[in-house]
C-alpha positions in Angstrom: 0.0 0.0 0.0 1.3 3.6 -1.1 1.9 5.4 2.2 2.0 8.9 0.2 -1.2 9.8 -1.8 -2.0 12.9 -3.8 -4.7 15.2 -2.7 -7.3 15.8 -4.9 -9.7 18.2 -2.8 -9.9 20.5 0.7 -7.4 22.9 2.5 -4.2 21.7 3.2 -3.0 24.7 5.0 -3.8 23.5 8.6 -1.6 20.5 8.0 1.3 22.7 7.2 4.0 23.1 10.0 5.0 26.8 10.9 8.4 26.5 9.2 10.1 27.4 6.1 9.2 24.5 4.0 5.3 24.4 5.7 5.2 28.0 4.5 6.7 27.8 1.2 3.6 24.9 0.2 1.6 27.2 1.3 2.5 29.8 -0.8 2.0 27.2 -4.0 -0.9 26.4 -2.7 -2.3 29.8 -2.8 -1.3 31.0 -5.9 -2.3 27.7 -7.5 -4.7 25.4 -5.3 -5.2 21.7 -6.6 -5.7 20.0 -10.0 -2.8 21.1 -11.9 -0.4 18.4 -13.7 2.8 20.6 -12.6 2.0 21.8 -9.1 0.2 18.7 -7.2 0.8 18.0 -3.8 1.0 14.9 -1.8 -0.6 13.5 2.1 1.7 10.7 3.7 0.2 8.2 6.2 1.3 5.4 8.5 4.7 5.7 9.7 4.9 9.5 7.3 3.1 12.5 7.9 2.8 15.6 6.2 2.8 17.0 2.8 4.8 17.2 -0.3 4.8 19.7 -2.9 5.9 19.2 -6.3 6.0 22.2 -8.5 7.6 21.0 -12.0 10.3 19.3 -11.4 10.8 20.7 -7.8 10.1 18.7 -4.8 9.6 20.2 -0.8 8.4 18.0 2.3 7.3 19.3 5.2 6.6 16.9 8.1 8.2 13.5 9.0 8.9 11.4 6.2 10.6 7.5 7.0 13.7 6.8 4.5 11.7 4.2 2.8 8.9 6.5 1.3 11.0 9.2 0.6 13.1 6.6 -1.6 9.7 5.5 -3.1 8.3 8.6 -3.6 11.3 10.3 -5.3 11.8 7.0 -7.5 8.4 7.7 -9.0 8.1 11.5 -8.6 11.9 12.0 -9.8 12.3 15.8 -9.2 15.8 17.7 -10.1 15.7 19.3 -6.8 14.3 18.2 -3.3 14.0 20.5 -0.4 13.3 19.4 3.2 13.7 20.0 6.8 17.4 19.0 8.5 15.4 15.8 10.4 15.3 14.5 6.9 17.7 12.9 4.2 17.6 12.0 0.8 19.3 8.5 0.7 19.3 7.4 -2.8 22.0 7.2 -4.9 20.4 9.0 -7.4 20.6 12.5 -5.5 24.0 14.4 -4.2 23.2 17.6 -1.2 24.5 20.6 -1.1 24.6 22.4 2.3 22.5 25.5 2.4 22.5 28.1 5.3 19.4 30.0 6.1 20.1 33.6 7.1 18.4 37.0 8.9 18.6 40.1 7.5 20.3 41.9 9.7 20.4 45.9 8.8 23.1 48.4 10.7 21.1 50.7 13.1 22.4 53.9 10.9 21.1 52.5 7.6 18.1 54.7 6.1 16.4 52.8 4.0 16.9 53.8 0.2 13.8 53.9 -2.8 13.0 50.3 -3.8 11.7 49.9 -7.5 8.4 47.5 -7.3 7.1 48.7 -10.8 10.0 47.7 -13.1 8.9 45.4 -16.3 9.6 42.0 -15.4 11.4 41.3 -18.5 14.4 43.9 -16.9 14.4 41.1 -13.8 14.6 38.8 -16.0 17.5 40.2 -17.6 19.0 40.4 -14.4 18.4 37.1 -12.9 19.6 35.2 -16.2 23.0 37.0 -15.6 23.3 35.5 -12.2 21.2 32.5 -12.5 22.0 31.4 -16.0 20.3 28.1 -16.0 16.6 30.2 -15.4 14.5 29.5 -18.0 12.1 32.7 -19.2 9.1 30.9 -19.8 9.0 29.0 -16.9 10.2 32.4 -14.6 7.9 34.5 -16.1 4.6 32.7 -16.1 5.4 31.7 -12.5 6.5 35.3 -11.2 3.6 37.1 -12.9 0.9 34.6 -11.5 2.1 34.2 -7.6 2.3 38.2 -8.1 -0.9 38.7 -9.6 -2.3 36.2 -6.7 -0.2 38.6 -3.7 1.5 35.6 -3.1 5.0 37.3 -4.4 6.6 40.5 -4.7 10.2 41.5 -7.2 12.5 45.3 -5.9 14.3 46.4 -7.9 17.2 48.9 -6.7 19.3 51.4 -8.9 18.4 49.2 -12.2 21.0 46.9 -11.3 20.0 44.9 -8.5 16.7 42.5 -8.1 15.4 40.5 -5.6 12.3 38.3 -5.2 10.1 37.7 -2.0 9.0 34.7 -2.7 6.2 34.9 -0.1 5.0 36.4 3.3 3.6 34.5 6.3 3.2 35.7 10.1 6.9 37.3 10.9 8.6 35.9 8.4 9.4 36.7 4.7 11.5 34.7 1.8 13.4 35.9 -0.5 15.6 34.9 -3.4 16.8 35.1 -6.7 19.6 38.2 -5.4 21.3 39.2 -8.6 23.2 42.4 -9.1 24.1 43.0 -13.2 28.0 42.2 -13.9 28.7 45.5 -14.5 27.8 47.0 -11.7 29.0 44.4 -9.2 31.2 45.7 -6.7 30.0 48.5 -5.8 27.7 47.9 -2.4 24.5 47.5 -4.6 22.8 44.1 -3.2 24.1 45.1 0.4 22.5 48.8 0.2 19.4 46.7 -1.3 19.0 44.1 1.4 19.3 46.7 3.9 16.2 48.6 2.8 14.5 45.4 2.0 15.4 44.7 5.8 14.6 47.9 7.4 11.5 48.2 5.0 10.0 45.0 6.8 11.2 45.4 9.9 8.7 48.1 10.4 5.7 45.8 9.7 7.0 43.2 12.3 8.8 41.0 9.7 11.7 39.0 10.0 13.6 39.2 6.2 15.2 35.1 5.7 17.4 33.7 2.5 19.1 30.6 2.4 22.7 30.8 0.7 24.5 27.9 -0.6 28.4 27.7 0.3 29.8 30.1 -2.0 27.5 33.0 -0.6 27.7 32.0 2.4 30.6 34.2 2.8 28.9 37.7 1.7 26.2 37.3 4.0 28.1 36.5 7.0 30.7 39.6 5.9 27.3 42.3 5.5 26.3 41.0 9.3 23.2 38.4 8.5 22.2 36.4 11.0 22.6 32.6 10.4 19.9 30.9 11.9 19.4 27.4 10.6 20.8 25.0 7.8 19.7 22.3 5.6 20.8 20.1 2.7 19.5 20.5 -0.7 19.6 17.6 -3.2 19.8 18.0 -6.7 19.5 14.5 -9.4 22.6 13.0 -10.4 23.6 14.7 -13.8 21.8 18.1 -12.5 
């Protein structure tokens, strides 16, 4: 018997822990609901509970998932990526980790916060994100940006037409955000940190914590502009990824 099902009707969001990943399924949730090929999400049973999100060919579990159906699952589901709290691994051979530290925005107590752009075309994040995140595919970026937008799910600043960043979504105290990218050309010059800080003092004001999780060779930058590191996880991409 399948110990992980997909669900195919209700409101999953009272199942969802208060955590990063529980939050992040919930913002899929609302900007898509159920009944869509390429964001379904999945109940687990007997020795697993929670909920699993697949969104293309990304995977994220919240809850408490035993080795054997997280095998199972992923050997059916096969997602390029799988995210999931530290409590969990990703034991197949199939998948490598890479550690991931999640960070506070932390903003100096003399920083005024500086005019973030929330109106620029997409297409000029776009542009922006390609040059940092190369493997970004528009199509994909676009349709999903726009619609978790147009659903308040997301929000994009831009600052000083160089720099983007992406809150990815909003729950209780805490905020996401990715997809920090400052244009080649003007790297170097304080941009993202000037950014983050306003992004940081911004929501700080509405009770909001600011969070990003940075793989190893960020890590660096964050700790040297004075983020907090508060947790850490493993992220698995597919062999050949």
């Amino acid at each position: 018997m399948r110990m992980i099902s997909l669900i195919e009707s209700g409101d999953i969001t009272r199942e969802l822990s208060d955590s990063h990943y529980g939050r992040k399924i919930r913002s899929y949730f609302d900007a898509y609901g159920l009944g869509h090929d390429f964001c379904r999400f999945y109940r687990g049973s007997g020795e697993s509970s929670g909920i699993i999100l697949i969104f293309n060919s990304s995977a994220v579990f919240d809850g408490d998932f035993s080795d054997d159906d997280i095998s199972s699952f992923l050997g059916f589901s096969s997602p390029e990526n799988v995210e999931m709290p530290s409590s969990l691994r990703v034991k197949s051979t199939d998948y490598h980790g890479a550690p991931r530290v999640l960070f506070e925005f932390v903003c100096p107590a003399d920083h005024i916060a500086e005019k973030l752009d929330e109106n620029a075309p997409l297409d000029a994040h776009y542009k922006l994100i390609k040059s940092g995140f190369p493997e970004t595919d528009y199509e994909m970026w676009l349709v999903d940006t726009s619609h978790r937008i147009r659903h308040g799910v997301s929000r994009i600043f831009m600052f000083m037409e160089n720099t983007s960043a992406t809150m990815q979504f909003s729950y209780g105290d805490y905020a996401f955000f990715s997809n920090i990218v400052t244009s080649p050309e003007a790297r170097g010059q304080g941009l993202a940190r000037r950014m983050l800080y306003s992004i940081c003092r911004r929501f700080s004001e509405d009770g909001k914590r600011c969070c990003l999780f940075a793989l190893p060779h960020r890590t660096s930058f964050y700790r040297e502009i004075g983020f907090k590191e508060i947790d850490n996880d493993i992220i698995y991409y597919k062999n050949g990824e």
